[in-house]
C-alpha positions as CSV (number, residue, x, y, z in Angstrom):
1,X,0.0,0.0,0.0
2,X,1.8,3.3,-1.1
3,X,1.9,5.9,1.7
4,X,-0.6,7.7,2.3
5,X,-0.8,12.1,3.0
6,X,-3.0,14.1,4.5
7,X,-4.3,17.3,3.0
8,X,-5.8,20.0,5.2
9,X,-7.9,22.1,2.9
10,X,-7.3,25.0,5.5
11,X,-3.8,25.0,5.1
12,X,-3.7,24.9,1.0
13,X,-5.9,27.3,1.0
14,X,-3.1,29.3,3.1
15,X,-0.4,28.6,1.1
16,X,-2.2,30.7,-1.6
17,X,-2.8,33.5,0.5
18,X,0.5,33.5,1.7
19,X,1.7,33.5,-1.8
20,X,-0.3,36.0,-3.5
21,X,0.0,38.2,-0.4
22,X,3.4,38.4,-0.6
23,X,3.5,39.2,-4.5
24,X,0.9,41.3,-4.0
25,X,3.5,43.4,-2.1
26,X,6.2,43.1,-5.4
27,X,8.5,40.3,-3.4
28,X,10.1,37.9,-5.4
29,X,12.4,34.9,-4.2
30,X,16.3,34.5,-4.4
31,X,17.4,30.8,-5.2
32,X,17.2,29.6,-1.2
33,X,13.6,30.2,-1.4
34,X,13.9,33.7,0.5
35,X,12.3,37.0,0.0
36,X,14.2,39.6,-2.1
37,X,12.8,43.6,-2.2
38,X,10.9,44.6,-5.1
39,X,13.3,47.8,-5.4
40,X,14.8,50.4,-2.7
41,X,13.9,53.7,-0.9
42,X,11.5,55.3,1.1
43,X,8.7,55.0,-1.4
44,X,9.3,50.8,-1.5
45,X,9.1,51.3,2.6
46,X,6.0,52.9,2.4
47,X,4.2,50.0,-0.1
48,X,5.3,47.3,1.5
49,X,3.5,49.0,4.7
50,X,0.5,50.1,2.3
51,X,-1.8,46.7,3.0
52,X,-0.8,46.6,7.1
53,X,-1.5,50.6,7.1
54,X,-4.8,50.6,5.1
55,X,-6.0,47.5,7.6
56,X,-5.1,49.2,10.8
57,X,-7.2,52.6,9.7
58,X,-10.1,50.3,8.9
59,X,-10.2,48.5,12.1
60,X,-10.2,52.4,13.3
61,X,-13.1,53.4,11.5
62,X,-15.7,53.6,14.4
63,X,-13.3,55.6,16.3
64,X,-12.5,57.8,13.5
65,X,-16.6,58.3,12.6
66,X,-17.4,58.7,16.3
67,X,-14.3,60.5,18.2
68,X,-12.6,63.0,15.5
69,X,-15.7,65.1,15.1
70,X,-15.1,66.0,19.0
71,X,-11.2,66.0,19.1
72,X,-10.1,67.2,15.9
73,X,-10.0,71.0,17.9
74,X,-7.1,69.4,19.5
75,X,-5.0,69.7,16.4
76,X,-3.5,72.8,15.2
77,X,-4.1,75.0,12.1
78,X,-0.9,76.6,10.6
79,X,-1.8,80.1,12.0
80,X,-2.5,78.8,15.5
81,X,1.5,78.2,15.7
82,X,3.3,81.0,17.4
83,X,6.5,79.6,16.8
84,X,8.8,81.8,19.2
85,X,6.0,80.5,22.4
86,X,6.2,76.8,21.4
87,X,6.5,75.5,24.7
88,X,6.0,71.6,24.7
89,X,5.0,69.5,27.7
90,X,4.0,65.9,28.5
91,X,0.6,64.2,28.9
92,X,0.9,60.7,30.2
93,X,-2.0,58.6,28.5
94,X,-3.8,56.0,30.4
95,X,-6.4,53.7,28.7
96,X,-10.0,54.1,28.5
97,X,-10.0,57.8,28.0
98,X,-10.0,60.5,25.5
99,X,-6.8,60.8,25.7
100,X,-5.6,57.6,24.0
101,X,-8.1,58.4,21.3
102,X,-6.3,60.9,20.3
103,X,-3.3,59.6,20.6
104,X,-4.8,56.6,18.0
105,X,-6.6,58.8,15.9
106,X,-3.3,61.1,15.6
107,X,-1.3,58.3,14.5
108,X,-3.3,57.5,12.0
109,X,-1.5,60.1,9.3
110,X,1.4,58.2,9.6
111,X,3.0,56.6,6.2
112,X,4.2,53.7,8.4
113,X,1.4,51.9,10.8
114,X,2.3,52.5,14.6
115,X,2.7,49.6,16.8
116,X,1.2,48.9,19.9
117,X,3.9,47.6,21.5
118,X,4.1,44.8,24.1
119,X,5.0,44.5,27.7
120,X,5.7,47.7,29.9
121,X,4.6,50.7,28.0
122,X,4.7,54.3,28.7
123,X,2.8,56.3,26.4
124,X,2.2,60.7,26.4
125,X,1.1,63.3,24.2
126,X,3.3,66.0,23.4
127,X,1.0,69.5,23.7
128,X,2.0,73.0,23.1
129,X,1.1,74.9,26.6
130,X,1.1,78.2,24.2
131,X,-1.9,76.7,22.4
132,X,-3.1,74.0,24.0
133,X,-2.9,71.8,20.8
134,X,-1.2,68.5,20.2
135,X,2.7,69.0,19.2
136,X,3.5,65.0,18.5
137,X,3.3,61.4,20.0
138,X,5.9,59.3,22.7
139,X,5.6,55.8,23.4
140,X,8.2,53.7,25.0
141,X,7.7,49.9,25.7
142,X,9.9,47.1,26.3
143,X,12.6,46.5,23.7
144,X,13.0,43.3,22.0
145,X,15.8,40.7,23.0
146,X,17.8,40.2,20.3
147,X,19.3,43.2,18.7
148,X,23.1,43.0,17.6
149,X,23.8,46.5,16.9
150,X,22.4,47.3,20.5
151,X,24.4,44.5,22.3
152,X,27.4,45.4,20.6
153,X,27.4,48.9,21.5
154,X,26.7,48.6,24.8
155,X,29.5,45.7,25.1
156,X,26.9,43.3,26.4
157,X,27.2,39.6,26.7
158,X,23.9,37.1,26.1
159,X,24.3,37.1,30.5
160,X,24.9,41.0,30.2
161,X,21.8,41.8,28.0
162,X,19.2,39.0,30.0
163,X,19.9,41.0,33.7
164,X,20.1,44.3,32.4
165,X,17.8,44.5,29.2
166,X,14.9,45.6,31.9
167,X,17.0,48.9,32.2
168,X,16.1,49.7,28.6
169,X,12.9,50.8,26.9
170,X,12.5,51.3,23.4
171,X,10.5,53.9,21.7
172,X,8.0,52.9,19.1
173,X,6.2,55.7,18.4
174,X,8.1,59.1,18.1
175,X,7.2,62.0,16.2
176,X,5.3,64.8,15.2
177,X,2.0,65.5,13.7
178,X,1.0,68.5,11.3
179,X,1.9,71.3,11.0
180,X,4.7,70.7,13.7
181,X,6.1,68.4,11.4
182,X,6.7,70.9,8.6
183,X,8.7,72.9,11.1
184,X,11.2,70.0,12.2
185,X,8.9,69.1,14.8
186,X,10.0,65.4,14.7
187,X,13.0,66.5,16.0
188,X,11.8,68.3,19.1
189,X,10.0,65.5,19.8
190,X,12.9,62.8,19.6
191,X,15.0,65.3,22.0
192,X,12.2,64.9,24.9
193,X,13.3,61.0,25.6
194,X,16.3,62.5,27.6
195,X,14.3,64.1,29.9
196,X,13.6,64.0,33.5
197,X,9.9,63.3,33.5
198,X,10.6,60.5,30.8
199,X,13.4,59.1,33.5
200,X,10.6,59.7,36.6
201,X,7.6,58.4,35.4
202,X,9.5,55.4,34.5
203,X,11.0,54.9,37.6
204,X,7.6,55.5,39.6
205,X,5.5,53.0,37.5
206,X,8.1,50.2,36.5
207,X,11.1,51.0,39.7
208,X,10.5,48.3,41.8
209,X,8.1,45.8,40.0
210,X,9.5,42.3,40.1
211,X,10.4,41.1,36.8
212,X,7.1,39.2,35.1
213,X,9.5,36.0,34.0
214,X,12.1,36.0,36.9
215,X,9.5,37.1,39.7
216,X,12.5,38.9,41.1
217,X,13.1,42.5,42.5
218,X,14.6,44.3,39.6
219,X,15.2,47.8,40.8
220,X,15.0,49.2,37.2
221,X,16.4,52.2,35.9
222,X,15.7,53.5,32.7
223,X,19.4,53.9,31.4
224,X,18.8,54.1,27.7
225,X,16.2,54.3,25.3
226,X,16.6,52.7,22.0
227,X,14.3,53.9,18.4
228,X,14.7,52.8,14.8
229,X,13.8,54.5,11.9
230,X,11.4,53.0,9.8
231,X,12.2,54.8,6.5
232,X,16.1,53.3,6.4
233,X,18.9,55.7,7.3
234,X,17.0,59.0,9.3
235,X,17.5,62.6,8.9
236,X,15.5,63.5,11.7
237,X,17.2,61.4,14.2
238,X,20.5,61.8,12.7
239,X,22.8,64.8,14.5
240,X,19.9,65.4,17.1
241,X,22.7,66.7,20.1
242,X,21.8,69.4,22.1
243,X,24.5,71.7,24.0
244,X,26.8,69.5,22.7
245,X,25.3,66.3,23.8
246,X,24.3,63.3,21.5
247,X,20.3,62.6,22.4
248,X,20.5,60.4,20.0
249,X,23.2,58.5,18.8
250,X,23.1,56.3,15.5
251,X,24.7,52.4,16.3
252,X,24.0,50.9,12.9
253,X,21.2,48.7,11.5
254,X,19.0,46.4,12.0
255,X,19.6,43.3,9.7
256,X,16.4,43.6,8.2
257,X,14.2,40.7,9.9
258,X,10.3,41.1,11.2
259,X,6.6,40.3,10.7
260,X,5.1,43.9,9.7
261,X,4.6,42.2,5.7
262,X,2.3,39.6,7.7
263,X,-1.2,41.3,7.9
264,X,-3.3,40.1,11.0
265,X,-6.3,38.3,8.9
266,X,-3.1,36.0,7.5
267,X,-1.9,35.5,11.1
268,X,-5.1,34.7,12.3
269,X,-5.1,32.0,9.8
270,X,-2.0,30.6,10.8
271,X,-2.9,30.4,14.8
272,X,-6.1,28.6,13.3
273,X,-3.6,26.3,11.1
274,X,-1.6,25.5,14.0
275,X,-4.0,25.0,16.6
276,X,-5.9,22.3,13.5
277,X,-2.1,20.6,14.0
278,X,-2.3,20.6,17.9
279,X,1.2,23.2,17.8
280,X,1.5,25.0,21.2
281,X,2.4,28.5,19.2
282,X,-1.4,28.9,18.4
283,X,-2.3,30.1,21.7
284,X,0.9,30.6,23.5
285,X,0.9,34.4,23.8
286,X,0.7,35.8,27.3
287,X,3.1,38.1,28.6
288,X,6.3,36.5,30.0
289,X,6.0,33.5,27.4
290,X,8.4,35.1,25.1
291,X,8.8,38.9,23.7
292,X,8.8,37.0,19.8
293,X,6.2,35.0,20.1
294,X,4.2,36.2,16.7
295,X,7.7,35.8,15.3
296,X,7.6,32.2,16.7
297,X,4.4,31.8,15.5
298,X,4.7,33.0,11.9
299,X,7.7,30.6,11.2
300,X,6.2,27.7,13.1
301,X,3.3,27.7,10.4
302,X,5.6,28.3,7.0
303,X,7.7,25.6,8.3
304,X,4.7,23.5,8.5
305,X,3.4,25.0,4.9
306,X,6.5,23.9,3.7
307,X,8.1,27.2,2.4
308,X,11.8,27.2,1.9
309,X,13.6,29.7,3.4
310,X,13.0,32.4,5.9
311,X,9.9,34.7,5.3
312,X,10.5,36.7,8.0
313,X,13.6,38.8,6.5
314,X,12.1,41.0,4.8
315,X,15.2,42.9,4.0
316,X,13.8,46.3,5.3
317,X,16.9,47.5,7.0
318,X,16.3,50.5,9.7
319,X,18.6,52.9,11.3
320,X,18.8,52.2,15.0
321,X,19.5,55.3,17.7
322,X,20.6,54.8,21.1
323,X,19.4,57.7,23.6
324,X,21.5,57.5,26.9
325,X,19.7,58.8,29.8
326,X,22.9,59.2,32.3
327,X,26.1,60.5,31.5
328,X,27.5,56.8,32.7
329,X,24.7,55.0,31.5
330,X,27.1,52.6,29.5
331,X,29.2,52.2,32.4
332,X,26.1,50.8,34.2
333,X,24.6,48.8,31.6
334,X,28.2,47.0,31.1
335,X,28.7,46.3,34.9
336,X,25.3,46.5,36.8
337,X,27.9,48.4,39.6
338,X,27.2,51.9,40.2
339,X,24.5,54.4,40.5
340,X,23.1,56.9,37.4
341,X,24.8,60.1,37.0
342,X,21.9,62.7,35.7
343,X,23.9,66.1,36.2
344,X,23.5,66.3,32.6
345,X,19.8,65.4,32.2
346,X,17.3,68.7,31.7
347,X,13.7,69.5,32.5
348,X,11.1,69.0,29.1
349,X,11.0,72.4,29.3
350,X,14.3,73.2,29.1
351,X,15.3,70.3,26.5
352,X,11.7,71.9,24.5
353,X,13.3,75.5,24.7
354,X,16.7,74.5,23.3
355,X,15.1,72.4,20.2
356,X,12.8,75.1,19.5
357,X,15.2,78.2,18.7
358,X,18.0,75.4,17.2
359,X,15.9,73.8,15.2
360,X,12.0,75.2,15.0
361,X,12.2,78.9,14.5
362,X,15.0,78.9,11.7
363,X,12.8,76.1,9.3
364,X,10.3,78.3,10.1
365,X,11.5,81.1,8.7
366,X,12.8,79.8,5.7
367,X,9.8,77.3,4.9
368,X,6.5,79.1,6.1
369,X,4.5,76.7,4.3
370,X,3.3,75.8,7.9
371,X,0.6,78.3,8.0
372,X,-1.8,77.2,5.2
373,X,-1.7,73.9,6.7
374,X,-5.3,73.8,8.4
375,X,-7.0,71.0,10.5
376,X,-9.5,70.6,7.5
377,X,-6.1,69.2,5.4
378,X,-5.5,66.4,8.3
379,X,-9.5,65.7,8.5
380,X,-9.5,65.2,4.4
381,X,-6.9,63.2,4.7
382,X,-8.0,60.1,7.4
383,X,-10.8,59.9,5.6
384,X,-9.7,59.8,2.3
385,X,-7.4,56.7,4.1
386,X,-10.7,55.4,5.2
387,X,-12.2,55.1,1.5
388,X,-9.4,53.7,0.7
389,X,-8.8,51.2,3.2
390,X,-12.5,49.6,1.7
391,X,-11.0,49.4,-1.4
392,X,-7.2,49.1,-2.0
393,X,-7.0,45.2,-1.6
394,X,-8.9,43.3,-4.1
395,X,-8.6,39.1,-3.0
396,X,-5.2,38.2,-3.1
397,X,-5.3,34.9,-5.2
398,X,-6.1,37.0,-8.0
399,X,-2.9,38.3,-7.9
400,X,-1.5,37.0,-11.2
401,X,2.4,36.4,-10.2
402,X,1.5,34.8,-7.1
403,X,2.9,31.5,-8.1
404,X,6.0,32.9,-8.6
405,X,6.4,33.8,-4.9
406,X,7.9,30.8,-2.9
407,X,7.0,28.0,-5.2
């Protein structure tokens, strides 16, 4: 009797979608089965992030229908900006409340989609006191555990980087909305990581919480804060120093690995695929089980599928900043001995002040472009994303080429 093999229909049926998915986006494969870039540059970034962007706005529809009618005061017109009185402050955002609407619905301009990040998470708004409208967006949550360029800058060891990694926070949301953003904004908003409320408010809600794996005291101190940029090398990260001091400091790039070209409706199919096969992956998802668990997950099912080689390098590479909170902050994280040294580190306010006359009121001046920009523009366009978020992805077996992805 010849042997005999099982066929899921569920999981065929995934194989397609994986497949025309994936050429939907312009990948191709190299001869070990891997994914190779449809091209370079920030306009490639921004299509391969087109399908994930245009999903996340349509899951925010309700919000956008129901809350930006009553929030959209909160962002500025052009000629509400007084330039020389920008004076930026921070809002800490707790969930439930208006203020995380805003916070969603302001991110939802964004070429890239935001994250939600995982873990401990910090997240504010960045208001102008002058005006009382919204300058830009900070969220910092827990970093992710494997990062070479990170490691090797701060010297660390895999024994260095598991006791100490709970001294760093990463920032996955950083930047400014319009028309702050016309006037270097982006910048001001990067500087306020190395501030002392940023270094506070971590230390009073995450200081002396046990560690969720290890269940032990921690005594955390938020030494560093890393951000990548998502558009490839950065130009608003890039020479960010103040008074001499780097707030951000570029340590290389990332090697070009992720899940962002994985859309949810296809991951959700893959949980359901594993958990058909009986894999633990499919629901093994709390907190403390793993900071790459969808990372897990996602190659756990193309292994099963039967793809050859790895779908999740993408080959996105993104400039990766370090911002160092104390003035011996790599001293600390390559020891654990010693206590931080903040002389150095300044007030929002003061840090707000500085990045406004180095960098705000001289773009100002010589791009004014800023003041036609109205809150009518930003209105226009989330809800021109919204049309298009009904309408932008027709089914993906369709796709013509699809067979040529991953055969």
């Amino acid at each position: 009797m010849g042997l005999v093999i099982q066929v899921r229909p569920r999981g065929v049926q995934l194989k397609r979608d994986i497949r025309a998915h994936l050429a939907s986006l312009g990948f191709t494969r190299d001869d070990s089965g891997g994914l190779l870039l449809p091209g370079s540059g920030k306009q490639v970034v921004r299509q391969l992030h087109e399908p994930q962007r245009m999903s996340v706005i349509s899951r925010q529809s309700e919000l956008i229908v129901k809350r930006l009618p009553k929030l959209q005061h909160h962002f500025a017109n052009g000629c509400d900006v007084d330039v020389a009185k920008i004076s930026p402050c921070l809002e800490r955002i707790y969930s439930d409340t208006w203020q995380a609407d805003l916070f969603k619905l302001a991110s939802l301009s964004w070429s890239v989609p935001v994250s939600s990040g995982f873990g401990r998470r910090l997240r504010f708004l960045v208001w102008d006191k002058h005006n009382d409208k919204l300058i830009g967006l900070v969220a910092i949550g827990d970093p992710v555990f494997n990062l070479a360029v990170r490691d090797k800058f701060l010297g660390w060891s895999g024994t260095d980087r598991k006791e100490r990694l709970v001294n760093l926070m990463d920032a996955y949301v950083l930047g400014a909305v319009p028309p702050y953003n016309m006037l270097l904004g982006g910048k001001l908003v990067a500087s306020l990581l190395r501030t002392t409320e940023i270094y506070e408010e971590f230390a009073r809600t995450y200081g002396n919480l046990p560690g969720i794996i290890s269940k032990q005291a921690k005594s955390a101190r938020l030494l560093a804060v890393t951000t990548s940029s998502s558009m490839g090398r950065s130009s608003v990260y890039n020479r960010l120093r103040v008074h001499g001091t780097h707030y951000l400091k570029s340590v290389g790039f990332s090697a070009g690995w992720g899940h962002f070209h994985v859309p949810d409706d296809l991951f959700t199919s893959m949980r359901a695929h594993l958990r058909e096969i009986g894999h633990e992956y499919a629901d093994y998802h709390a907190f403390g089980q793993g900071s790459n668990w969808r990372i897990r997950t996602i190659r756990a099912a193309m292994t099963d599928l039967g793809f050859r080689g790895d779908m999740l390098k993408h080959g996105i590479q993104r400039e990766v900043f370090v911002s160092l909170l104390a003035d011996n902050s790599i001293e600390l994280l390559s020891t654990g001995i010693g206590s931080p040294d903040l002389s150095s580190l300044k007030s929002v306010a003061e840090v707000g002040g500085i990045a406004r006359e180095r960098w705000v009121v001289p773009r100002a001046a010589s791009r004014p472009d800023y003041q036609r920009w109205t809150r009518d523009n930003w209105q226009t366009l989330v809800h021109e994303n919204l049309s298009r978020a009904d309408t932008l992805l027709s089914p993906a077996s369709a796709h013509p080429s699809y067979q040529a992805v991953l055969g």
